[in-house]
N, C-alpha and C positions, 0 to 999 in steps of 0.2 A: 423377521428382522434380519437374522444369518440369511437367509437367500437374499434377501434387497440388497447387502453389503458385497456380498459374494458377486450380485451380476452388476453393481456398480466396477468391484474394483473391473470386471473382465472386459467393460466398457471403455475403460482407461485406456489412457497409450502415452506414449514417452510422448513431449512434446517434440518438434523439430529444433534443429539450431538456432533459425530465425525465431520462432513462434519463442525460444527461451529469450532471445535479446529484445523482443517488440515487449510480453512481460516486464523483464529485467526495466526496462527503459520505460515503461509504465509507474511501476512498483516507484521509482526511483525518482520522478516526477511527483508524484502523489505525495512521499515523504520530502520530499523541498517544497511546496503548497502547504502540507500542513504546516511544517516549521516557519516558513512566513509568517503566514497568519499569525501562530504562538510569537513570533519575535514583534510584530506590527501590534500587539495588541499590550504585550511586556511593554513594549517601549511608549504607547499610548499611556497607560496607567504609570509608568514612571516619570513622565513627564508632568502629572497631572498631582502626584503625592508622591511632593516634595519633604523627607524627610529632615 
């Protein structure tokens, strides 16, 4: 299990500049899609029970 960890981390490498904004810009999309959704589905159900 120590050697799998050890030759994964030696595998690793810093990303690029790019490679960190095309991520960033990823990541950052995917969190505005989920929160849609959670707002599109909030605002469904509060329209529907009416307190």
């Amino acid at each position: 299990m120590k050697d799998k960890i050890i030759n994964t981390l030696k595998l690793a490498k810093k990303p690029s500049k790019r490679e960190f904004i095309e991520y960033t810009k990823l990541i950052f999309i995917g969190i505005g899609l989920l929160g849609s959704i959670g707002f599109v589905i909030w605002y469904i159900f509060d329209l529907f029970i009416v307190v």
